[in-house]
C-alpha positions in Angstrom: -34.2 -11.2 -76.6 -35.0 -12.1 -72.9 -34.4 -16.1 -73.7 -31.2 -14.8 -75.1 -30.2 -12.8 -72.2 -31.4 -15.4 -69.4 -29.3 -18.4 -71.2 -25.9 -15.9 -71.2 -26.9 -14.9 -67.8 -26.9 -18.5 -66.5 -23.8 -19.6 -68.8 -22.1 -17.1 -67.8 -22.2 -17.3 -64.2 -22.1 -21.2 -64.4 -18.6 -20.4 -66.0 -17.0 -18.1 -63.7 -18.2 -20.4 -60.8 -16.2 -22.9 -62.4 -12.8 -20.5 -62.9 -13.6 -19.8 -59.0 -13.5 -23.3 -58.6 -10.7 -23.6 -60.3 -9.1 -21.5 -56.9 -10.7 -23.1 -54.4 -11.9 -26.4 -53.8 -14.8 -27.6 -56.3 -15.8 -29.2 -58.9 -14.8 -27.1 -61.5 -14.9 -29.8 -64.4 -18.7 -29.9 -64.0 -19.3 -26.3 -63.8 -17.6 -25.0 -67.0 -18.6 -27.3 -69.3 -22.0 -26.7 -68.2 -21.9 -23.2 -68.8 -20.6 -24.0 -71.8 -23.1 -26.3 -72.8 -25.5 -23.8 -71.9 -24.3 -21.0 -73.7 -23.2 -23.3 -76.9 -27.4 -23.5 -77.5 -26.5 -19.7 -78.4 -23.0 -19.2 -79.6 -20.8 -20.7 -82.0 -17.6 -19.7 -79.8 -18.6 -21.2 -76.8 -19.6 -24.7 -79.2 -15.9 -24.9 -80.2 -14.3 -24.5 -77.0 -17.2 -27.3 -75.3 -15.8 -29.5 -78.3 -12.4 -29.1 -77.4 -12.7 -28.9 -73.4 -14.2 -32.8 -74.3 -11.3 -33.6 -76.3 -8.9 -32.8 -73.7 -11.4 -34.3 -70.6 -11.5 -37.7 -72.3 -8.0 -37.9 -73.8 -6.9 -36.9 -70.0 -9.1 -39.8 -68.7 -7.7 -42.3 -71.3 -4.1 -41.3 -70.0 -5.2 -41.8 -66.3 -7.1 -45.3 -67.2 -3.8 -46.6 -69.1 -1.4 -44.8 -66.2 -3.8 -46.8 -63.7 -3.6 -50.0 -65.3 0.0 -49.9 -64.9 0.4 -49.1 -61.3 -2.2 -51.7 -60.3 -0.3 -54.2 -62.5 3.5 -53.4 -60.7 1.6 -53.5 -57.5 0.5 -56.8 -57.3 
């Protein structure tokens, strides 16, 4: 019960850093999906949404390589 409580504690607050960060300037891409990860050791819910904040982290960095390929390519 208290391991349960301390790892939605930490999640938790590791995720609304995040959305703060989100806000203000931070690095809000590490902060969620840690809480995430954190709180996916307990929760189904917060598994899926980890899975799917990956999906959309490395399908947005595949864009930005191929985008940056391109405009280094035109620039020379």
């Amino acid at each position: 019960m208290i391991k349960r409580t301390l790892i939605s504690f930490v999640g938790f607050s590791l995720i609304a850093l995040g959305l703060i960060f989100i806000l203000l300037p931070g690095p809000a891409v590490i902060f969620i999906p840690l809480g995430l990860a954190i709180l996916s050791t307990e929760y189904h819910w917060a598994k899926t949404w980890l899975r799917k904040s990956q999906r959309i982290m490395r399908t947005n960095a595949q864009k930005l390589d191929l985008w940056w390929l391109r405009f280094k390519s035109r620039n020379r």
